[in-house]
N, C-alpha and C positions, 0 to 999 in steps of 0.2 A: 834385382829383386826377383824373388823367384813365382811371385804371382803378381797380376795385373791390380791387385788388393791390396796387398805389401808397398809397390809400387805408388799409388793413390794415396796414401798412407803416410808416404815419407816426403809426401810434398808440404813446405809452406804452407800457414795458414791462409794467408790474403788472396794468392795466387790462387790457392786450390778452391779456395769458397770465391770466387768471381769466375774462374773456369766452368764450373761445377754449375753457378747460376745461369751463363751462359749457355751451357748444354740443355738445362732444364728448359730455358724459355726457347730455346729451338724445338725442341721437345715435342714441349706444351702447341708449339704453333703446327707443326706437322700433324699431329693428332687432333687437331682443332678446337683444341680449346682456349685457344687464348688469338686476337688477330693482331696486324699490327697498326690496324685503325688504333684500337683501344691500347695501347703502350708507348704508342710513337709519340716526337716531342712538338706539344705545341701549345705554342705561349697564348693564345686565345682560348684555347681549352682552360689551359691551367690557372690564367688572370680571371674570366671571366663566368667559369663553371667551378674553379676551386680544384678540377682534375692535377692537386698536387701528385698524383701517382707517376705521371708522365716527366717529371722531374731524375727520379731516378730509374726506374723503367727501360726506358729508351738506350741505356747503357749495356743493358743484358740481352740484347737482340742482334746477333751478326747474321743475320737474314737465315736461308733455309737453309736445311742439309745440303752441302754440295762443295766442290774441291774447296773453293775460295774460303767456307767454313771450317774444311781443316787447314787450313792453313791459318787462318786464325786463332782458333784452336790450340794450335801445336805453339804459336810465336810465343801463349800467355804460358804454356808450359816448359816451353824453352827458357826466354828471355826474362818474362817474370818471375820465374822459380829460380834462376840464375840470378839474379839480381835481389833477391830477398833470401838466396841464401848465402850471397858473396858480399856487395857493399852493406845492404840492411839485415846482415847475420845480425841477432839479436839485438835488434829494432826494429820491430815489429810495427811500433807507434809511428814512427818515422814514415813506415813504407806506406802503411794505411794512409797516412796523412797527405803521402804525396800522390795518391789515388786519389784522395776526396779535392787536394788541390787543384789535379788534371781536370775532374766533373766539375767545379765550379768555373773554370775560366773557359772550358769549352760551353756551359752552359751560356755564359757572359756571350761568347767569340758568335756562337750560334744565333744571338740574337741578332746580330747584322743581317741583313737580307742578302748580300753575296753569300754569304756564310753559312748557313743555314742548312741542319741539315734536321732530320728528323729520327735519325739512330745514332746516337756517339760511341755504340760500344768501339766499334773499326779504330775509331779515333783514340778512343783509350787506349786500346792493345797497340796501336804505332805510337802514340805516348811510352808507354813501356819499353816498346821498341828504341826509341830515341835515346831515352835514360841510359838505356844498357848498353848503345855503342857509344858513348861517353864515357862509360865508366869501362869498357870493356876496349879501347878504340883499334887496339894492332892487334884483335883476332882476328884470325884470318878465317871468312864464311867462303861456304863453298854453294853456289849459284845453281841451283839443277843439276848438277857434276857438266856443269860447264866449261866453269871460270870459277877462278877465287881473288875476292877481294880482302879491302879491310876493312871490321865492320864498323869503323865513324863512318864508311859511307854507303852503308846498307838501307837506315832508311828511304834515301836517294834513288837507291837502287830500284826496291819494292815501291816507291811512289811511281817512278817512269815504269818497271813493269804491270802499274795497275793502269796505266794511262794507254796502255800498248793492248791491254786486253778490253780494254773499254769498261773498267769501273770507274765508280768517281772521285774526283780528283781532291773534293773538300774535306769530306773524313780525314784523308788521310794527312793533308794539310793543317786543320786542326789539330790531330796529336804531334805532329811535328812544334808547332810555337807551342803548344801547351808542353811538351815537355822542355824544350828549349829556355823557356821562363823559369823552368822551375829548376832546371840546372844550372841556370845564370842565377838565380838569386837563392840559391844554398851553394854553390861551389863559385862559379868562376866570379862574382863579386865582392864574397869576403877573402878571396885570394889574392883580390889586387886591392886587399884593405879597406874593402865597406864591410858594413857590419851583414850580420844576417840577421834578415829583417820577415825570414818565412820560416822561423820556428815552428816546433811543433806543439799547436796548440795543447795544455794541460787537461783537458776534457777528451781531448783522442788518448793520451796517457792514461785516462783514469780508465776509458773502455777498455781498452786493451790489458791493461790489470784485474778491472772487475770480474771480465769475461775471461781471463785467463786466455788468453790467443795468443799462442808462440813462446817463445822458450823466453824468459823471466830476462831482462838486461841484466849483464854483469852492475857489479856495484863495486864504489869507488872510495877505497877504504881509509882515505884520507879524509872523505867528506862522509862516508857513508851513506850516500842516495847514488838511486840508479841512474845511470847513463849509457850513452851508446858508446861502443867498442870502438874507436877510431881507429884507423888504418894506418900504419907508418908511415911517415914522410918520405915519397921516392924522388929518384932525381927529377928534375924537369926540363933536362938537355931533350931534344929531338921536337917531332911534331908529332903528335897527336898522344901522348902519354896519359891521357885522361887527369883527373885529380889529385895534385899533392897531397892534400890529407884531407880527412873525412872532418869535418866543423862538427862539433854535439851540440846538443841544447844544456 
């Protein structure tokens, strides 16, 4: 791209408007206008004052300015925008959906008291991250120009160097089963012959229509309604080959 505009521009809708919200509520909190008393998640606020805002909130907050923020940062514009323009190229609804799937079961996971954390965005963005060394498994990521591995075991990686610098260890543990779930019940369960049973709800399809966000699903001119593009059937000799084919709704 030949500007930082252009650039911004040519990213995905979902990845770019969660990036983008992300940056703002860091923003917002460096300038002082927003804390993160009043955003953080907690279910005594939200049962018994009605603070429904800390429901979604809490998601858009990956703490201050500072390394560990770009790096966040960068994973949702690497890994998300790679993932939204490679397996969920036009399915849009899809992707969205499996974003709202990851905030509902970490919201769920979060209510444990071991569990618990009071920011999910971290969790989200390694959610993402999980998704896309599954679908992406024999890239080969290159570690600080260290080492290179391959990235099914990246998030592994990134959970033991957060443990090594002394962040904490349940964020990122959260997007890990939350994405896990949700790649086991759209892919690795209807491949070994169960049904899928995590469709995309018809209400995410209609926003994402109404609103016009992301390039329109091909249509399927035998039935004539939209669908999602499915990926060709690859072998599935070796270990770790990600997905034989992409399941539609």
């Amino acid at each position: 791209m030949s500007s930082p505009a252009e650039w911004y521009n040519s990213l995905p809708p979902i990845s770019k408007g969660y990036g983008t919200l992300c940056l703002a509520f860091t923003a917002a909190f460096q300038l002082g206008l927003i804390t993160p008393y009043h955003i953080g998640l907690s279910y005594s606020l939200v049962f018994k004052n009605f603070q429904l805002w800390r429901l979604f909130t809490n998601f858009f907050f990956l703490g201050p300015f500072s390394i560990n923020f770009g790096i966040r940062l960068l994973m949702i514009a690497r890994y998300g925008v790679q993932l939204e323009q490679g397996p969920f190229d036009r399915r849009t609804a899809d992707f969205l959906w499996m974003m709202i799937f990851g905030t509902l079961t970490m919201l769920v996971l979060s209510a444990i008291p071991y569990l618990y954390s009071p920011f999910l965005g971290i969790s989200l963005v390694f959610m993402l991250l999980y998704v896309w060394s599954r679908e992406f498994p024999n890239s080969n990521v290159n570690i600080y120009g260290l080492f290179t591995l391959k990235a099914f075991y990246l998030p592994w990686m990134m959970l033991g160097l957060d443990v090594i610098f002394g962040s904490p260890l349940v964020p990122d543990l959260l997007g890990i089963i939350a994405g896990h779930l949700y790649y086991f019940l759209t892919v690795l369960h209807p491949l070994a012959g169960g049904k899928n049973i995590l469709r995309t709800p018809l209400w995410v399809r209609k926003i994402v229509a109404r609103w016009r966000i992301g390039a329109p699903a091909p249509y399927r001119a035998s039935a004539g309604v939209a669908t999602g593009a499915p990926a060709q059937p690859e072998s599935n000799t070796g270990a770790f080959r990600g997905r034989a084919r992409r399941l539609t709704d």
